[in-house]
GUMILO-587145 format. One record per residue (C-alpha): residue in one letter; x, y, z. Coordinates in Angstrom, 1 decimal. Each point is the difference from the previous one (the first is absolute). Layout:
N
R aa     px     py     pz
R  A      X      Y      Z
...
% end
This chain:
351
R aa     px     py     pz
R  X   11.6  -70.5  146.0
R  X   -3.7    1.1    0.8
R  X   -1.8    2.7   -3.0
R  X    0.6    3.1    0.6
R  X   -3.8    1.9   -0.2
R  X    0.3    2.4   -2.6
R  X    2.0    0.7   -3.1
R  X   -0.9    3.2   -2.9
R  X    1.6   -1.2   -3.2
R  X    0.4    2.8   -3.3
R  X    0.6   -1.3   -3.2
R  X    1.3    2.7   -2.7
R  X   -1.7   -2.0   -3.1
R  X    1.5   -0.2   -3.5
R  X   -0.7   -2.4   -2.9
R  X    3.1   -1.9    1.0
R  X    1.3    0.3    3.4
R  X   -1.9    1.1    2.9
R  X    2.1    1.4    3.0
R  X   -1.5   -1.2    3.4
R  X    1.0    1.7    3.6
R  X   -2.0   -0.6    3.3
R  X   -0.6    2.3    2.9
R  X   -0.2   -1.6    3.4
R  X   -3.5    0.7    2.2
R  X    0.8    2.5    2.2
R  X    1.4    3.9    0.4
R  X    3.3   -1.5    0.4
R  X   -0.5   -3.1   -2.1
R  X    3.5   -0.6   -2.7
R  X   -1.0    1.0   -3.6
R  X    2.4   -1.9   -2.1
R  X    0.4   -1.0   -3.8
R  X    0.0   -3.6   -1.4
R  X    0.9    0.4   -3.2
R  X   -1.7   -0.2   -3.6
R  X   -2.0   -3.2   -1.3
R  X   -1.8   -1.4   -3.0
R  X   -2.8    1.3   -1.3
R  X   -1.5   -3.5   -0.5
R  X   -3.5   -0.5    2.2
R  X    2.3   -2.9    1.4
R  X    3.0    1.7    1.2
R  X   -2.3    2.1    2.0
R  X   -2.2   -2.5    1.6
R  X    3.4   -1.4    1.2
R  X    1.0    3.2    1.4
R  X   -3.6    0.7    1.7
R  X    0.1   -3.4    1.2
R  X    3.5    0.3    1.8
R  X   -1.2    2.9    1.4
R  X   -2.9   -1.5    1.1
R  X    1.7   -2.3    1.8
R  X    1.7    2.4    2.6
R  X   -2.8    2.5    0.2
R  X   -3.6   -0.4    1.4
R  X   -1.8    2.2   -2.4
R  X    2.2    1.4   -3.5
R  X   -1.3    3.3   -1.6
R  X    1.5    1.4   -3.1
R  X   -0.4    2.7   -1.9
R  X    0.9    1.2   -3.7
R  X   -0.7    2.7   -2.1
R  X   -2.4    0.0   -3.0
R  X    1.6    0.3   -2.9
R  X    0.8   -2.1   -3.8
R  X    0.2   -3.2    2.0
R  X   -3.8    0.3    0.9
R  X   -2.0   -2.5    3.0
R  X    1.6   -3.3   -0.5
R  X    2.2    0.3    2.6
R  X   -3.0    1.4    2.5
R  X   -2.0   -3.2   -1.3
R  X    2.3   -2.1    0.6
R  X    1.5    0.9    3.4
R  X   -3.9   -0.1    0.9
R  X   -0.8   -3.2   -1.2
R  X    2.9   -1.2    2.1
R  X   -2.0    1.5    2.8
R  X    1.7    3.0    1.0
R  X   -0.6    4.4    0.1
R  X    1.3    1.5   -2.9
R  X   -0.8    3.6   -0.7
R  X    0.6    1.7   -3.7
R  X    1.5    4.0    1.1
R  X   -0.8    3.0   -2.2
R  X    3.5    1.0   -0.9
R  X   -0.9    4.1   -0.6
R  X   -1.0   -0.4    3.9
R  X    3.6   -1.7    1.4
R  X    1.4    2.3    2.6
R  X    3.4    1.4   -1.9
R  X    2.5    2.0    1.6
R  X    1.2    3.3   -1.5
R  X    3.1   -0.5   -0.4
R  X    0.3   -3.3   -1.1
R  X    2.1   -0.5   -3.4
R  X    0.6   -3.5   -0.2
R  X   -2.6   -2.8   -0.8
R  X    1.0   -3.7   -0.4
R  X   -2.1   -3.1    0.7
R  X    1.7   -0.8    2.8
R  X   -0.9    3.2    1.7
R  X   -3.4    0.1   -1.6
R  X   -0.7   -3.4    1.7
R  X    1.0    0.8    3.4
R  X   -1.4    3.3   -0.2
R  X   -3.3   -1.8   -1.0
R  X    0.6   -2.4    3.4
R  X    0.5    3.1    2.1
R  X   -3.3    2.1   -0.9
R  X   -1.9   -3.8    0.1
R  X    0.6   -0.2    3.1
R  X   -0.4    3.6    1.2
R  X   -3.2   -0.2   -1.9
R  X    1.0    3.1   -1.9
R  X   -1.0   -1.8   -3.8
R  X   -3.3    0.6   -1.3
R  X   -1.7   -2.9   -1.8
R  X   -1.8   -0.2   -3.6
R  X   -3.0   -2.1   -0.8
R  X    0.6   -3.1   -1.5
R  X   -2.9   -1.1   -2.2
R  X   -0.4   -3.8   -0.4
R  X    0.8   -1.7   -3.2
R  X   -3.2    0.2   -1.6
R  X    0.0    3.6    0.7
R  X    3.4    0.3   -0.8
R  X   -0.6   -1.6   -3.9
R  X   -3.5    2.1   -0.6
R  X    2.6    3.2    1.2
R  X    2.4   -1.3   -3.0
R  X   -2.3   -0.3   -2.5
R  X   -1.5    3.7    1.1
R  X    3.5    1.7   -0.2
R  X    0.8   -2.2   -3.8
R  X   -3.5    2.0   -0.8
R  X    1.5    3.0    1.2
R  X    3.3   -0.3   -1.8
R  X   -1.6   -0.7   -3.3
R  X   -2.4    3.6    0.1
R  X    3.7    1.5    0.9
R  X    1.1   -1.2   -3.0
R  X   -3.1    0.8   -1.9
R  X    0.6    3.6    0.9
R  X    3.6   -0.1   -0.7
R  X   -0.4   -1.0   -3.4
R  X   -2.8    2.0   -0.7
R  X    2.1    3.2    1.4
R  X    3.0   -1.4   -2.2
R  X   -1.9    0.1   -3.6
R  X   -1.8    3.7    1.2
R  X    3.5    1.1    0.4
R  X    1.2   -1.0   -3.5
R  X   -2.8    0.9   -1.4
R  X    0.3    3.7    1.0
R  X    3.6   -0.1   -0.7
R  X   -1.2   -0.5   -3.3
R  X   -2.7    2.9   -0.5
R  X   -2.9   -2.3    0.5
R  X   -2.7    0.9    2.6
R  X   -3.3   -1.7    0.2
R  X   -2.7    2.8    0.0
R  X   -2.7   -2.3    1.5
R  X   -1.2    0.7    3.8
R  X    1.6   -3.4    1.3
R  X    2.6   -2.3   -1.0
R  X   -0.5   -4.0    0.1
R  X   -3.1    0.5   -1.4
R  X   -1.2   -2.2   -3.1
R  X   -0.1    3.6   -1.6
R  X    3.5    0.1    1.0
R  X    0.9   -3.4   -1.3
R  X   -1.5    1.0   -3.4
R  X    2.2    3.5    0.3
R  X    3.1   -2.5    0.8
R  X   -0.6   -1.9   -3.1
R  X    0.1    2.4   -2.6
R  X    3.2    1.3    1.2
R  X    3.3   -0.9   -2.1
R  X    3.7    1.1   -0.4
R  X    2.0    0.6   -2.8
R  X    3.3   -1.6    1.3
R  X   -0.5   -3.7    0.7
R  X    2.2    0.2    2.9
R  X   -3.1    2.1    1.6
R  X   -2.7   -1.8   -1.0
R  X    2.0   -3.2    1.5
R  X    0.4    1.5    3.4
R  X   -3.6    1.5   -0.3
R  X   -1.9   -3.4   -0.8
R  X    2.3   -1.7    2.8
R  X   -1.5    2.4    2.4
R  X   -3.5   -1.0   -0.9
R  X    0.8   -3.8    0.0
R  X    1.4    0.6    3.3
R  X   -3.2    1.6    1.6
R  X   -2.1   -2.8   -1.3
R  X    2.3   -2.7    1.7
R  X   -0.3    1.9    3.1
R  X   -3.9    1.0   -0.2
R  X   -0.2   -3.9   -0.6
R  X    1.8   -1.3    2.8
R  X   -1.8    2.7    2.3
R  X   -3.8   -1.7   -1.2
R  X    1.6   -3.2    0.7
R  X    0.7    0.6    3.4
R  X   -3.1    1.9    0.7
R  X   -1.8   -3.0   -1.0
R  X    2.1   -2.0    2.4
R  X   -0.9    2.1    2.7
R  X   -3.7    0.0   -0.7
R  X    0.6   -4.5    0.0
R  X    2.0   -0.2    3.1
R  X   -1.5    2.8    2.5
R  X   -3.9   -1.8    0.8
R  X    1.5   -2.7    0.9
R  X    2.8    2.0    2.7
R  X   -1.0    0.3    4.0
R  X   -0.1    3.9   -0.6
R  X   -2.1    0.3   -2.8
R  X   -3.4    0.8    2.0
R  X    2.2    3.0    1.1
R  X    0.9    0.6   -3.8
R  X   -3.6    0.2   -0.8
R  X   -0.9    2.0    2.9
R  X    2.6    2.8   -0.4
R  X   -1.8    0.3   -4.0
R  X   -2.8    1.3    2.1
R  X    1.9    3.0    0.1
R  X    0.3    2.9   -2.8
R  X    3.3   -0.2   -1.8
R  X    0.5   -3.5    1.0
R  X    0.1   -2.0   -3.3
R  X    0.9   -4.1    0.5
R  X    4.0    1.0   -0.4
R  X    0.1    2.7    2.0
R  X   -1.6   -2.2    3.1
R  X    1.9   -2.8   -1.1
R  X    3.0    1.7    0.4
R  X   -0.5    1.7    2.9
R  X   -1.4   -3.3    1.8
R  X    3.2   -1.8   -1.2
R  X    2.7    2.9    1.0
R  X   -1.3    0.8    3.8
R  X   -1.9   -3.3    0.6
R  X   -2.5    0.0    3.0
R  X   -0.5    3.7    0.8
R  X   -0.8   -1.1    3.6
R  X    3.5   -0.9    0.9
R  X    0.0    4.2    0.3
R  X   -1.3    1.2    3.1
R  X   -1.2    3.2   -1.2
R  X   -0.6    1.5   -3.3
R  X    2.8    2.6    0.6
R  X    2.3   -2.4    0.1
R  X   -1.2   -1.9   -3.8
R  X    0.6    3.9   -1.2
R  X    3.5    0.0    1.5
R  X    1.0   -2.9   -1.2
R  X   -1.2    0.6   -3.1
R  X    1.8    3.6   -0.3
R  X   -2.9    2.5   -0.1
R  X    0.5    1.5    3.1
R  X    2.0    3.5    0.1
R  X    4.1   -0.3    0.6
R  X    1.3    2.6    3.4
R  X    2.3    1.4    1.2
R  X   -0.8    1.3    3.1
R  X    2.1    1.3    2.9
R  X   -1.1    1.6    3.1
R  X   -2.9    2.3   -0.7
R  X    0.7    0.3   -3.8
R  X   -2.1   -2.4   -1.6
R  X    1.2   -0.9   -3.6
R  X   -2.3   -2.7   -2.4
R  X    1.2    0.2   -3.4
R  X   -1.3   -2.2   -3.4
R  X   -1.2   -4.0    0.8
R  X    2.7   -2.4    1.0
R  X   -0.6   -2.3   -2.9
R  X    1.2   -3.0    2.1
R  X   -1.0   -3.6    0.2
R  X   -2.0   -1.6   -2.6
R  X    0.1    2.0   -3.8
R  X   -2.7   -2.2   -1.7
R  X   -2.5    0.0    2.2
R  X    0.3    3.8    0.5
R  X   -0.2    0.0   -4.0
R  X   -2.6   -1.8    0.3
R  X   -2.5    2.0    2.4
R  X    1.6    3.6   -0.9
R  X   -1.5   -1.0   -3.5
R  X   -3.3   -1.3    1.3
R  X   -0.5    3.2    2.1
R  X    0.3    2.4   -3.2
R  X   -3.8   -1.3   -0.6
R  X   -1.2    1.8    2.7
R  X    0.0    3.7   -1.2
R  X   -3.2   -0.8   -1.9
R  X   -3.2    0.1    1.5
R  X   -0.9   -2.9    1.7
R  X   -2.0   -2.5   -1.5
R  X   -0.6   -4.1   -1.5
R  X    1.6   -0.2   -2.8
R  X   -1.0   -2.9   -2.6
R  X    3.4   -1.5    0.0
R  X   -0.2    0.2    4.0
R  X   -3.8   -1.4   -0.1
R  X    1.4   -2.8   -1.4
R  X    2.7   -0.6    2.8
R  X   -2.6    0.4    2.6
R  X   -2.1   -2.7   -1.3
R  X    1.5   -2.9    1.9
R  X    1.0    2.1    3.1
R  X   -2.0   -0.1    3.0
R  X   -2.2    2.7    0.9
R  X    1.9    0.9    3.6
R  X    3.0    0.4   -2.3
R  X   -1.7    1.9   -2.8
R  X   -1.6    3.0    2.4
R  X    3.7    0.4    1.9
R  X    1.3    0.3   -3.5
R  X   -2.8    2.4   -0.8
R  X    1.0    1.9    3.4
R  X    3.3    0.3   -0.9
R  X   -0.6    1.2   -3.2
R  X   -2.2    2.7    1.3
R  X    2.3    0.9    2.6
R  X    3.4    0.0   -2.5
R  X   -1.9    2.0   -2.6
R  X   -1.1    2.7    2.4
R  X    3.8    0.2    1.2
R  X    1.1    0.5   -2.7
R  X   -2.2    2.7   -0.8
R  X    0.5    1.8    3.0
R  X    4.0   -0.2   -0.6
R  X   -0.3    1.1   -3.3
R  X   -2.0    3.1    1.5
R  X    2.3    1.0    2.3
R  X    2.9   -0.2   -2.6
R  X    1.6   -2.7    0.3
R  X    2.0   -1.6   -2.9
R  X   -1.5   -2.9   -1.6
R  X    3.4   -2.8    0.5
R  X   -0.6    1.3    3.5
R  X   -3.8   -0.9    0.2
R  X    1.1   -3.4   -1.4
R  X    2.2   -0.5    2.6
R  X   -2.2    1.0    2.9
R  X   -3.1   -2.5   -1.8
% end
């Protein structure tokens, strides 16, 4: 029997079984199930290669979830498409109640080959392991906070409230010390709390530091250094902007980086009623963090800090004057917003 030309294979991944359907080329081509296999990198290549042996060109699709890009490495190692879909963007119908693997597979099969999915960027491994360490940085200032936020808590459940202007301060540390409880029970719990924000302050400086080793020696770290050019844009916030969205090139317009990182305005519009409402928060949360906290910089006057003077130092001088530019520019914005009324979150957002 001679190969057929075309075949559009969804997987519906899981950490055990992955459940495989095909969709034939065609409008009319047969979309049918095959069943659930192994997880194991093995299993699959025999499945791929079976398939490759009645089809002229395989293309599969999964979505990106837990499992991660092994599978998309692999199945393009073995030299075929495979494209990783954004699950929020599947095509779902209203009324659909029941969700199994076996439909989620076929379903996945069906839209491939309609070419209704929309596909994610998949970084390559060295990205992907610089991205890991970023997000365990992340984690561990979560934690930092949480703990800190824990002992604030029992502290003014208790009745005692730092009258300093800032806490985490060595002022504050000295404050912290001097503090003691009569039942042992409290002072237990109270020490704990401290011992517990050390650990966690500690393991945060340990990862920073790892960052600050690893990054020179990445592809994107001229890009690193160039986005410090910018005000607001200290070494983790570029780092972790660089490592969440990648190559910013792979957008074709700056209006669609915004989008996809959630600060443009939600609407609900219908015929001549135009509705926008608050910022659709979608796509990427960390690197929205990330530049919603750099942009809060630019309600001062613009200017060269020493801290920034510093940054610049290395940075070329076509880079430094659009930075300066920008700067210009962003201040003045957010000037003339802040005339007009506007609230400051709102200013953030449009800078």
């Amino acid at each position: 029997m001679g190969k057929y030309s075309e075949v559009f294979v969804g997987i519906d991944t899981a950490k055990k079984k992955h459940a495989v359907a095909i969709a034939d080329a065609g409008r009319d081509g047969e979309t049918r199930y095959l069943g659930e296999i192994d997880s194991a990198p093995a299993t699959v290549e025999r499945v791929i290669k079976k398939l490759a042996s009645k089809y002229e060109k395989v293309r599969v699709c999964y979505e990106a979830g837990p499992t991660g890009y092994g599978l998309y490495r692999q199945i393009i190692t073995l030299g075929h498409e495979c494209t990783v879909v954004a699950p929020s963007l599947i095509p779902k119908k209203a009324g659909d109640r029941i969700k199994t693997n076996r439909r989620d597979a076929v379903t996945l099969a069906r839209l491939f080959r309609a070419g209704e999915l929309t596909s994610v960027w998949v970084p390559d491994a060295v990205h992907e392991a610089v991205r890991d360490l970023v997000r365990a940085r992340d984690t561990a200032a979560a934690d930092v906070r949480k703990k800190r936020q824990q002992l604030l808590s029992f502290l003014l459940r208790h009745g005692r409230i730092y009258s300093g202007s800032k806490h985490w301060t060595r002022a504050h540390a000295r404050w912290l010390a001097t503090q003691a409880f009569e039942h042992p029970a409290q002072q237990i719990v109270f020490q704990d709390a401290i011992d517990a924000i050390e650990d966690c302050v500690s393991r945060l400086h340990r990862l920073e530091e790892q960052l600050y080793a690893i990054v020179p020696n990445w592809s994107m770290a001229p890009v690193v250094d160039a986005y410090q050019a910018m005000r607001g844009v200290s070494f983790i916030v570029a780092v972790t902007f660089v490592a969440e969205i990648g190559d910013v090139r792979r957008f074709e317009n700056p209006s669609q980086l915004m989008a996809f990182l959630g600060l443009v305005p939600s609407e609900r519009s219908t015929g001549d009623n135009v509705r926008r409402a608050g910022l659709t928060l979608a796509g990427n949360r960390r690197a929205r963090r990330a530049l919603v906290e750099g942009a809060w910089t630019y309600r001062y006057q613009a200017r060269v800090s020493a801290k920034l003077q510093k940054r610049l130092e290395d940075i070329p001088k076509q880079v430094r004057d659009i930075a300066w530019k920008a700067q210009v520019r962003l201040c003045g914005r957010f000037r003339r917003l802040a005339a007009i009324g506007k609230k400051r979150p709102v200013i953030v957002a449009a800078i």
